[in-house]
KENU-321472 format. One line per 10 residues: number of its first residue (from 1); for each residue x, y, z of C-alpha. Coordinates in Angstrom, 2 decimals. Each point is the difference from the previous one (the first is absolute). Layout:
<nodes>
NUM = X,Y,Z; ...
</nodes>
This chain:
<nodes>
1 = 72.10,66.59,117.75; -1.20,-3.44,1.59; 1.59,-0.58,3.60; 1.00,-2.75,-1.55; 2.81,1.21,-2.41; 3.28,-1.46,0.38; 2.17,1.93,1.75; 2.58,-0.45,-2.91; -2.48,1.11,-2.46; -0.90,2.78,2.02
11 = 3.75,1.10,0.20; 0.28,-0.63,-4.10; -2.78,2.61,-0.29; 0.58,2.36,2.56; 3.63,0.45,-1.67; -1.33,-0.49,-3.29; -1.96,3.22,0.85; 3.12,1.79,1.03; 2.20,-0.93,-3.29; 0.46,3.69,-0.49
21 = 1.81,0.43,2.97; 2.84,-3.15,-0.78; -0.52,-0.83,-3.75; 2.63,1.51,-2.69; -2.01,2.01,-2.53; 2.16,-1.03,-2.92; 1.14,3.39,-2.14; 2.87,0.58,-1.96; 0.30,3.59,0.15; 3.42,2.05,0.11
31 = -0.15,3.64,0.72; 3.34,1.48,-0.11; -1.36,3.54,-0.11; -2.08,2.45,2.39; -3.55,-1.39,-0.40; -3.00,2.07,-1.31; -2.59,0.68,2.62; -2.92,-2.11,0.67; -3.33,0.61,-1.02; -2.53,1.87,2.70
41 = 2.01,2.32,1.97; -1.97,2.13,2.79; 0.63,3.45,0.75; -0.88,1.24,3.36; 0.31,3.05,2.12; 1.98,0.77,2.31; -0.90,1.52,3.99; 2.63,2.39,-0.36; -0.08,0.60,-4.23; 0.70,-1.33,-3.29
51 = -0.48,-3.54,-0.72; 1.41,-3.05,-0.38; -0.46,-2.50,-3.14; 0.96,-3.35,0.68; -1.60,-3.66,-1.04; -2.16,-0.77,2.76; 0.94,-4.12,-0.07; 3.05,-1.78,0.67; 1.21,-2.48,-2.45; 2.68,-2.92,0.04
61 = 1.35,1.39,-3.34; -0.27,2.30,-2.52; -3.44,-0.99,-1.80; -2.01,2.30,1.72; -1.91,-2.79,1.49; -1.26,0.56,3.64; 1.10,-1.70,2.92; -1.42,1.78,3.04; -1.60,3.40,0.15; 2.10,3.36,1.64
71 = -1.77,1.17,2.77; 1.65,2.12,1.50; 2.12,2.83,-1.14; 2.42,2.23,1.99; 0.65,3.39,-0.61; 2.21,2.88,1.55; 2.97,-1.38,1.69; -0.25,-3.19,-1.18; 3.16,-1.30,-0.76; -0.31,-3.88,0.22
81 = 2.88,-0.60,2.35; -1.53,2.51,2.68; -3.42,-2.19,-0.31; 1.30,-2.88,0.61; 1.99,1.44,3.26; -3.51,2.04,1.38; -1.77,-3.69,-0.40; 2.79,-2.08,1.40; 0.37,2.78,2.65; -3.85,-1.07,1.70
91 = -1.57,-1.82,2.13; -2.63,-2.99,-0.74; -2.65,1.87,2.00; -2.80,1.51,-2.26; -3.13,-0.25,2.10; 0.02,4.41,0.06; -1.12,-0.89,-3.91; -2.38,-2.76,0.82; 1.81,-2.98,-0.65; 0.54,-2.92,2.75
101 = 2.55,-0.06,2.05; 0.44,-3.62,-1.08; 1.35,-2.02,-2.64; 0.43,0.34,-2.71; -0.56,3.86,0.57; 2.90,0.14,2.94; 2.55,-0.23,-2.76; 3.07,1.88,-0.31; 1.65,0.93,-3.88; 3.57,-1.65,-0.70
111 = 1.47,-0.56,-3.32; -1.92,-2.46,-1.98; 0.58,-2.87,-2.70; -1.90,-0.49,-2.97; 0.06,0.10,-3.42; 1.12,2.61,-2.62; -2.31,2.22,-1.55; -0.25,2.97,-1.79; -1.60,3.85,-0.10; -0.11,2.70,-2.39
121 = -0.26,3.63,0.08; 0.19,3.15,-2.58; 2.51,1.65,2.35; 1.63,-3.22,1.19; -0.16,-2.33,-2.99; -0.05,-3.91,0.83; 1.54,-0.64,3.06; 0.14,-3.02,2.58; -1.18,-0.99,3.18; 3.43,0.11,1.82
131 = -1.47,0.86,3.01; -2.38,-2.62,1.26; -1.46,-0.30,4.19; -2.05,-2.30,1.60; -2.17,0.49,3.13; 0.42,-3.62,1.22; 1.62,-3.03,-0.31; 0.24,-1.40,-3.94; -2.94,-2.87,1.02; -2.38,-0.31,1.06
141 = -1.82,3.57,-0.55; 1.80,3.33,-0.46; -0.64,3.73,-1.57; 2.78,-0.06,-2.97; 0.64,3.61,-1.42; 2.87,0.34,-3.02; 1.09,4.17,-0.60; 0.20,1.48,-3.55; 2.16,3.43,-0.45; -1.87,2.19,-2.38
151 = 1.58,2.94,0.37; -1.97,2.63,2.33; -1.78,-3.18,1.41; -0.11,-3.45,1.08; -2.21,-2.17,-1.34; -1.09,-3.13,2.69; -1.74,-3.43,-0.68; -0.78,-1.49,2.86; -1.61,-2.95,0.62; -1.68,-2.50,2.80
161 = 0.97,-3.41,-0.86; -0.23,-4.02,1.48; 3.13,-2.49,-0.75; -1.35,-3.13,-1.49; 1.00,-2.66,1.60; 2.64,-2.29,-1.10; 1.36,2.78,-2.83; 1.50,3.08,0.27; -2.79,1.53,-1.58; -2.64,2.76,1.13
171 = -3.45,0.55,-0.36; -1.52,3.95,-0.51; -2.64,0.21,2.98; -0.54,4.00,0.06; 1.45,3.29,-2.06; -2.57,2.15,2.17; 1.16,-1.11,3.76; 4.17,0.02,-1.25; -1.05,3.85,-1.04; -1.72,0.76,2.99
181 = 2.73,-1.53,2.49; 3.04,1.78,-2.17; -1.68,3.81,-0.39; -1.18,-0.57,4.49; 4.37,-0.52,0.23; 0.96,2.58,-2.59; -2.25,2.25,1.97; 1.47,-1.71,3.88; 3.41,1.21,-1.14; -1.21,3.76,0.68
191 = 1.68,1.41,-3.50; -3.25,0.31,-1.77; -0.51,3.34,-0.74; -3.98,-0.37,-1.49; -2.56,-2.36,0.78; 0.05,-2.74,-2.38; -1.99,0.55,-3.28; -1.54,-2.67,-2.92; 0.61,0.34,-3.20; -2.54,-0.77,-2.43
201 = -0.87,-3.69,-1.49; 3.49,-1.02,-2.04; -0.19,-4.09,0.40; -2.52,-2.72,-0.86; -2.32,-0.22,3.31; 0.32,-3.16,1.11; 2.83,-0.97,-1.27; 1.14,-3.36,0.16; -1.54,-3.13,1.35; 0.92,-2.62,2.92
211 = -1.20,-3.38,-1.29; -2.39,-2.08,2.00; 1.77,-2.84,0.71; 2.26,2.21,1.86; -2.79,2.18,1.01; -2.11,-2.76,1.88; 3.91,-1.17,2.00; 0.14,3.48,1.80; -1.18,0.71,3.10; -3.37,1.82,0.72
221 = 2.28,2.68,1.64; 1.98,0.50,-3.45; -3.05,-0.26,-1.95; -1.03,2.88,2.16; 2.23,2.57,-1.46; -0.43,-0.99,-3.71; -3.64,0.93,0.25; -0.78,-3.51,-1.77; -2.83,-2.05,1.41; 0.62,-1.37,3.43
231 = -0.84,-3.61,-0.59; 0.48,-1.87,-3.02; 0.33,1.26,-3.91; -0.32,-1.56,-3.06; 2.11,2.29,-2.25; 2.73,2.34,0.13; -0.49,2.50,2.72; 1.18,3.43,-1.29; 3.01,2.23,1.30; -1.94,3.25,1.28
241 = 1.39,3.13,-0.63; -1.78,3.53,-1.10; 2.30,1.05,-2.40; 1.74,2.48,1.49; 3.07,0.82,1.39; 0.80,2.26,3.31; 2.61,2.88,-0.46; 1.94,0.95,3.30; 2.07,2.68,0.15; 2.67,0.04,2.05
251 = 1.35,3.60,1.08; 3.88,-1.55,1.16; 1.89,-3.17,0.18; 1.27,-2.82,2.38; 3.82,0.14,0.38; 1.37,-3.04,-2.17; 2.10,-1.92,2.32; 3.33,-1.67,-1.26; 0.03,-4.01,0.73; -0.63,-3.21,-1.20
261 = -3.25,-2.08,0.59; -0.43,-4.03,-0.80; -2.83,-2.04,-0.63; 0.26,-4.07,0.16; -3.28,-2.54,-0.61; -0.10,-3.74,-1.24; -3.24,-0.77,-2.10; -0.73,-3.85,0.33; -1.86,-0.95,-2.81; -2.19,-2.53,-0.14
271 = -2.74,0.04,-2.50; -1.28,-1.14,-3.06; 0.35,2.48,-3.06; -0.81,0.03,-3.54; 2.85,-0.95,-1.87; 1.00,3.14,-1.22; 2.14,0.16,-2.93; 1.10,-2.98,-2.56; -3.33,-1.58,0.71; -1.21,-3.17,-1.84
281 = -3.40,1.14,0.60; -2.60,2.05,2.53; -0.11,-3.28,1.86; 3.55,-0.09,1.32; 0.88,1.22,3.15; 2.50,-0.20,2.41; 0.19,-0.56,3.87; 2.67,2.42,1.03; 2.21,-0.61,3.09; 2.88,1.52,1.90
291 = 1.18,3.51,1.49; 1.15,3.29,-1.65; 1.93,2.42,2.03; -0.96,3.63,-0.20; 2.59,2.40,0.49; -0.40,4.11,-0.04; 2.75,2.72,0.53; -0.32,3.78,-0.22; 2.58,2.38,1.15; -0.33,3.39,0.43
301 = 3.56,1.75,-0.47; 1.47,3.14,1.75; -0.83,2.51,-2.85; -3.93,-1.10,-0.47; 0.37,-2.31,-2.81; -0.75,-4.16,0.37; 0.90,-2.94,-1.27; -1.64,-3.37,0.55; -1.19,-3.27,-1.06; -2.38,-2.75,0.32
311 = 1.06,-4.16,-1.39; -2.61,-3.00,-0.18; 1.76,-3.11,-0.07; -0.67,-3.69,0.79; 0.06,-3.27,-1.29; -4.16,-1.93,-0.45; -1.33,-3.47,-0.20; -2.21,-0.79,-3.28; -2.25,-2.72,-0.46; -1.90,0.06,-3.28
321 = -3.82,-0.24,0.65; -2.49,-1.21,-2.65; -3.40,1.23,0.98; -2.08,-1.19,-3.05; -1.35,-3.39,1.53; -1.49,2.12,3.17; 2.64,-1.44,2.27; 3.76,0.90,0.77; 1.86,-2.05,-2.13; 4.24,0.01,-0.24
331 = 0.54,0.39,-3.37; 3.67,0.06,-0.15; 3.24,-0.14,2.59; 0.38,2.70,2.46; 2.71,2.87,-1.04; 1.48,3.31,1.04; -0.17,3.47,-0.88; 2.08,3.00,0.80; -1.43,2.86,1.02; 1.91,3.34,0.10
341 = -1.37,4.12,-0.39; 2.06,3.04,1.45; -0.77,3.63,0.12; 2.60,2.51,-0.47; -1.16,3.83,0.81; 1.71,3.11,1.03; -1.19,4.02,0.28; 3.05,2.06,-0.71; 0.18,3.37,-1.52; -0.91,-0.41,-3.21
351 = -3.27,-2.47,0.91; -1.24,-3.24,1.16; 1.12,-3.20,-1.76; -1.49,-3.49,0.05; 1.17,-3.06,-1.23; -2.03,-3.20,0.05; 1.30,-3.72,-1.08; -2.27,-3.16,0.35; 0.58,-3.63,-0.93; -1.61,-3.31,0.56
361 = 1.55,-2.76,-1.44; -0.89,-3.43,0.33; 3.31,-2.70,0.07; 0.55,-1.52,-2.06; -1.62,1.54,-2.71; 0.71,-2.73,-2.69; -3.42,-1.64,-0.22; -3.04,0.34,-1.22; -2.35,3.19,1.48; 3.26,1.11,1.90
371 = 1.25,3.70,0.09; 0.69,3.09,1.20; -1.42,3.65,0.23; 2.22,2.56,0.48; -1.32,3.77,0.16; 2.27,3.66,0.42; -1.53,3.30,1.00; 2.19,3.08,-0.02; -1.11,3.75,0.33; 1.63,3.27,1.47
381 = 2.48,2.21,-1.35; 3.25,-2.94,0.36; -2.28,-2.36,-1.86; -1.97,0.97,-3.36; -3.57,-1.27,0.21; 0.27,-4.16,-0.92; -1.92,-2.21,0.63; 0.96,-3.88,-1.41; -2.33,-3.06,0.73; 0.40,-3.36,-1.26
391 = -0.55,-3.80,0.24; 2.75,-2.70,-1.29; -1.86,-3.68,-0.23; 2.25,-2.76,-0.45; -0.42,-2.89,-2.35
</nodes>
């Protein structure tokens, strides 16, 4: 890219690149009935016997298209409650496993916002990632893991990611180091009862890419860890990972303490996005501004079960951008849109539950290229498997 690029063409681009993180695939599916399982299931072996046959993706629905990979799985006692307690029961020092005893390595797990997705499992079925942790703040960098019960084991994606600025979007910078960092605290918790063991090759190696134009922003030291070229690249640097995932096996369990943790961030946007829905054509975008408040809320009651929650909401600035001449051009008035998402999720006896609503809506809608997406998720045995996404353009 010239040194020379605009900076507002550079931010078109770089979130151009990233549309899959922000822009509404438009289905119209309606499951109203347990969902088949996906296609490529891995089978692996187990430290202590049998197996366990799970999908070895996540997914944002019920397609059977891969999100991130699972890379770690948790066997033995490994209720997902009791994980989450042994990794918000430790410390952020790691440097007995080789890792700096700076940041972002100094971290400590809390509960963690981010978006919905979903696992499957032979024993477990589909299920939700109701429990989700972070090991650092939401932005700018931070190790995000999200929990899947499958039965006699835990399935784990975890991932090392960068905010992008000006959106509340992030950017997959390592599977490999998010594995290392999260089997080094499953084994500082001292309830391992074997050392930690891969399983064979069960996901695309690499998998995933982080595009250049966001590539060539970071920081040597970030480009460090992706094992991407150190200076400059001209295409998409790949996400490393060998395939595998590391089984630990923990021999007992952290005590699962009652309580209620919170978790409050604004996100000031302040970028320039594809437009990403009702579009009049691949040349419209949008300069976004304004604040959404994050909001997160897990509680833990007195007979092990929890309850909790997690609500986008906000109110942005739009100004239509026409990008065909080469230069920013207003094309129309500046408007509003809405923007609102909450999480419902609870473990109780019978299973884990999520519950995922989404909607952008830009106000007011009558117009041409105006509209709203709107998108559901449910899963867990208080919800049958849905899943509901949809875009309204008005006239």
């Amino acid at each position: 890219m010239s040194p020379r690029t605009p900076l507002w063409m550079l931010a078109a681009m770089l979130m151009s690149a990233c549309a899959d993180a922000g822009a509404p695939e438009v289905l119209d599916p309606s499951f109203k009935e347990a969902q088949p399982a996906p296609a490529g299931l891995a089978t692996v072996s187990l430290p202590l016997g049998g197996e366990a046959e799970f999908w070895p993706y996540t997914g944002t629905n019920f397609t059977g298209t891969g999100q991130d990979p699972i890379n770690v799985v948790i066997a033995g006692d490994a209720a997902p409650l009791a994980i989450r307690a042994a990794l918000m029961g430790l410390d952020g020092n790691r440097t007995g496993f080789g890792f700096p005893g700076s940041a972002p390595f100094d971290c400590t797990w809390e509960d963690g916002v981010g978006g919905s997705q979903t696992g499957f499992s032979t024993d477990g079925g589909w299920t939700g990632s109701v429990i989700q942790m972070q090991c650092g703040e939401y932005g700018p960098v931070r190790f995000h893991l999200r929990l899947f019960d499958a039965g006699d084991v835990t399935l784990v994606g975890v991932h090392f990611e960068v905010l992008i600025p000006g959106t509340a979007d992030h950017q997959v910078l390592s599977w490999e180091l998010a594995e290392q960092l999260v089997v080094a605290d499953l084994m500082r918790t001292g309830l391992a009862g074997a050392a930690p063991q891969s399983t064979p090759a069960i996901h695309a190696a690499p998998f995933r890419d982080i595009p250049s134009v966001i590539y060539n922003l970071l920081p040597v030291e970030l480009k460090g860890v992706t094992g991407g070229p150190l200076g400059e690249a001209s295409d998409a640097v790949p996400i490393q990972t060998d395939g595998s995932a590391t089984i630990v096996t923990l021999a007992s369990a952290a005590p699962i303490v009652p309580g209620t943790w919170e978790y409050d961030t604004p996100v000031e946007f302040g970028q320039v996005v594809p437009k990403p829905f009702c579009s009049p054509g691949p040349a419209a975008y949008l300069q976004l501004s304004g604040t959404v408040q994050l909001h997160q809320r897990v509680k833990i009651l007195p007979n092990g079960n929890m309850i909790g929650g997690f609500t986008a909401s906000g109110q942005l600035g739009l100004v239509p951008l026409d990008f065909s001449s080469g230069s920013p051009v207003v094309s129309g008035e500046p408007y509003g849109a809405t923007v609102a998402e909450e999480q419902i999720v609870s473990i109780k006896e019978q299973g884990a539950t999520l519950k995922h609503t989404q909607l952008q809506a830009e106000e007011p809608m009558i117009g041409p290229f105006r509209g709203r997406f709107e998108t559901r998720l449910a899963v867990g045995p208080e919800a049958r498997n849905d899943y509901v996404a949809s875009v309204v353009c008005g006239s």
